[in-house]
C-alpha positions in Angstrom: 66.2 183.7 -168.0 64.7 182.0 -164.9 64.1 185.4 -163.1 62.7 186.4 -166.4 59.9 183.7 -166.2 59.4 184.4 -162.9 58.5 187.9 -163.4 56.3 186.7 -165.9 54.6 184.5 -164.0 54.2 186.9 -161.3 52.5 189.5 -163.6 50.1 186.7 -164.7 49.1 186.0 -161.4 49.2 189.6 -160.1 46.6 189.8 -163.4 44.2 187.2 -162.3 44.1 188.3 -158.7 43.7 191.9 -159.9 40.3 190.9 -161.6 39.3 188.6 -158.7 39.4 191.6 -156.5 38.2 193.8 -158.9 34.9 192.1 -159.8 34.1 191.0 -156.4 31.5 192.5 -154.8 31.2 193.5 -150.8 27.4 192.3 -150.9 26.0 190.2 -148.7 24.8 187.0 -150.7 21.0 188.1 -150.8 21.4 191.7 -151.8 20.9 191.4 -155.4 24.5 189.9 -156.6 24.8 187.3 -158.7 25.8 183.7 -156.6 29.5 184.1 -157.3 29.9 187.1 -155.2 30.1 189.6 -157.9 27.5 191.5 -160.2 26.4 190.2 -163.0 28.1 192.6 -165.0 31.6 193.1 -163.2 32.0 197.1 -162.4 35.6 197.2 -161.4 37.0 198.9 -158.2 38.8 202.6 -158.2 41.4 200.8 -156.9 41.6 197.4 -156.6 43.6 195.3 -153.9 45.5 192.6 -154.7 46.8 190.4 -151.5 49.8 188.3 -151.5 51.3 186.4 -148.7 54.4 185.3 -149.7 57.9 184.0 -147.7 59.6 185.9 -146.2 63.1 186.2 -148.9 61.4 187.8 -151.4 60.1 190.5 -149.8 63.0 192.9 -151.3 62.1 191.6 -154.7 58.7 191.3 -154.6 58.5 195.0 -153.6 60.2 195.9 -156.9 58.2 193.6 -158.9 54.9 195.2 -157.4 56.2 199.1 -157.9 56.8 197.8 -161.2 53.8 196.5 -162.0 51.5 199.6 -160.4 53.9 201.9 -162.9 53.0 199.7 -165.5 49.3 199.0 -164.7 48.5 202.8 -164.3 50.2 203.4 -167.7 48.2 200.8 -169.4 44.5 201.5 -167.6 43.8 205.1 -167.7 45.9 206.3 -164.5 43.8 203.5 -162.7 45.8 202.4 -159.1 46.2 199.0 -158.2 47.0 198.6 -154.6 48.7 195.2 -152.9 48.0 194.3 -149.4 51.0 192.2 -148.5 51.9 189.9 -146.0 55.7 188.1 -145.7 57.0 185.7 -143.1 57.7 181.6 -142.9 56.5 179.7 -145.7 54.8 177.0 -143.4 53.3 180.1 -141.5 52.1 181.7 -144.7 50.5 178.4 -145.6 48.8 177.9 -142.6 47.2 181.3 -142.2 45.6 181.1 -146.0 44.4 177.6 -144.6 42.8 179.5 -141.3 41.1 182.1 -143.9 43.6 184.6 -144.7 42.2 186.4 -147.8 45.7 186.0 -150.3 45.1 186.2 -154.1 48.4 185.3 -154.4 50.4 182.7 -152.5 53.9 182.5 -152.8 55.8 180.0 -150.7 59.0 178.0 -150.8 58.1 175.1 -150.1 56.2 172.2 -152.0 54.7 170.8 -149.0 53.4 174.2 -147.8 51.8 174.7 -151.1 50.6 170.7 -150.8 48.8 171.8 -147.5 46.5 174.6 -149.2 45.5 172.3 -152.0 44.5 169.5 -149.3 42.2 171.8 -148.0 40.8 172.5 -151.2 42.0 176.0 -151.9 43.8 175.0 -155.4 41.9 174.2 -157.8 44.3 173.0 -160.3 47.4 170.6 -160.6 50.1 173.7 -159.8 52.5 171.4 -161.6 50.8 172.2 -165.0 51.9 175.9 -164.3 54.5 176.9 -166.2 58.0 176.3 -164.9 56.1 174.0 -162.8 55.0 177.2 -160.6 58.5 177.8 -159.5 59.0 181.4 -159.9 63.0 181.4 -158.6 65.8 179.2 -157.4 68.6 179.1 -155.6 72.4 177.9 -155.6 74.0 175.2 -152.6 77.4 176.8 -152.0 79.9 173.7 -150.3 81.6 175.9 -148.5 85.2 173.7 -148.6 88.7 174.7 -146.5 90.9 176.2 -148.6 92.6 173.7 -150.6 89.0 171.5 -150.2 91.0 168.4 -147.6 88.5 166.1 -147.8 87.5 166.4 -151.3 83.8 167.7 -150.9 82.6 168.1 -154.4 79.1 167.1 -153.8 75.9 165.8 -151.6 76.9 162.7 -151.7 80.4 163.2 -150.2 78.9 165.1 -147.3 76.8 161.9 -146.6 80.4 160.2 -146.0 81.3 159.5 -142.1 83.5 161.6 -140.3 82.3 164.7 -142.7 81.8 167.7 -140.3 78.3 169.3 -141.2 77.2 173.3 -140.5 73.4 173.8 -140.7 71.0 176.3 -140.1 69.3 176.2 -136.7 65.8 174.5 -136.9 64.3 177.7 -135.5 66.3 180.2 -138.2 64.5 179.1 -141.1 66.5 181.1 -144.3 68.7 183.0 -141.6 72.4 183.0 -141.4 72.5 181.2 -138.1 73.8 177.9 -137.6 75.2 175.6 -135.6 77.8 172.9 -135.7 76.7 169.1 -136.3 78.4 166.7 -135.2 81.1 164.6 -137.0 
């Protein structure tokens, strides 16, 4: 259901960036174009570029989302291609470089403080928390990973907050990698 939704949401988004790029123009401002950068009547592009900058764990199923949705869109827009320009990596480096002017239609990060960041430099124009799902296009499960036979009786957050609980995390640098390192007790 969730992943669902999210493709949804995706395609909407995908949508709206598809006609941003597509009725932008390449104009300088005094050449005749109307003042929001695009002709006054909007003439398409041959091919229109979509760019996304996302993090960097979905790039396996963002790639089949945007195959997807090129089949799809050249089906449904007389063999018209739709191209994506995409960029993956950290969520707080993805953030940043849309902040220093990267040109993404579509920003998809992890995290909400990343996301905070681009709307305190005024590149959201809307309350993203009026999206729908709240514009949280996936999830994911905590695993406890628990000795066989679970000891200490590790059931939830709050029993790893207890002293003397050993702790495994990810090392600060390996954001979303399988590295870790040992805590201590």
């Amino acid at each position: 259901m969730r992943s669902r939704i999210g493709f949804r949401l995706f395609v909407l988004l995908s949508v709206f960036g598809l006609f941003a790029a597509a009725c932008s123009s390449g104009d300088p401002p005094n050449s005749g174009a109307s003042p929001g950068g695009g002709d006054a009547a909007c003439t398409p592009a041959e091919s229109p570029i979509v760019t996304v900058t996302a993090y960097s764990n979905v790039y396996d199923g963002y790639g089949k989302l945007i195959s997807t949705f090129q089949s799809d869109w050249k089906e449904m827009h007389n063999d018209q291609q739709v191209q994506f320009s995409t960029s993956f990596g950290g969520s707080t480096t993805q953030a940043q470089n849309v902040i220093s002017g990267f040109p993404a239609d579509i920003a998809a990060l992890s995290l909400l403080p990343d996301i905070q960041l681009i709307a305190d430099a005024g590149l959201i124009t809307h309350d993203v928390a009026q999206d729908p799902e709240g514009s949280i296009v996936a999830t994911s499960a905590v695993v406890f990973d628990v000795r066989p036979g679970n000891p200490l009786n590790i059931d939830n957050w709050d029993d790893l907050a207890q002293p003397g609980i050993p702790r495994t995390t990810r090392r600060p640098r390996s954001s979303c990698s399988p590295t870790s390192s040992r805590t201590s007790r």
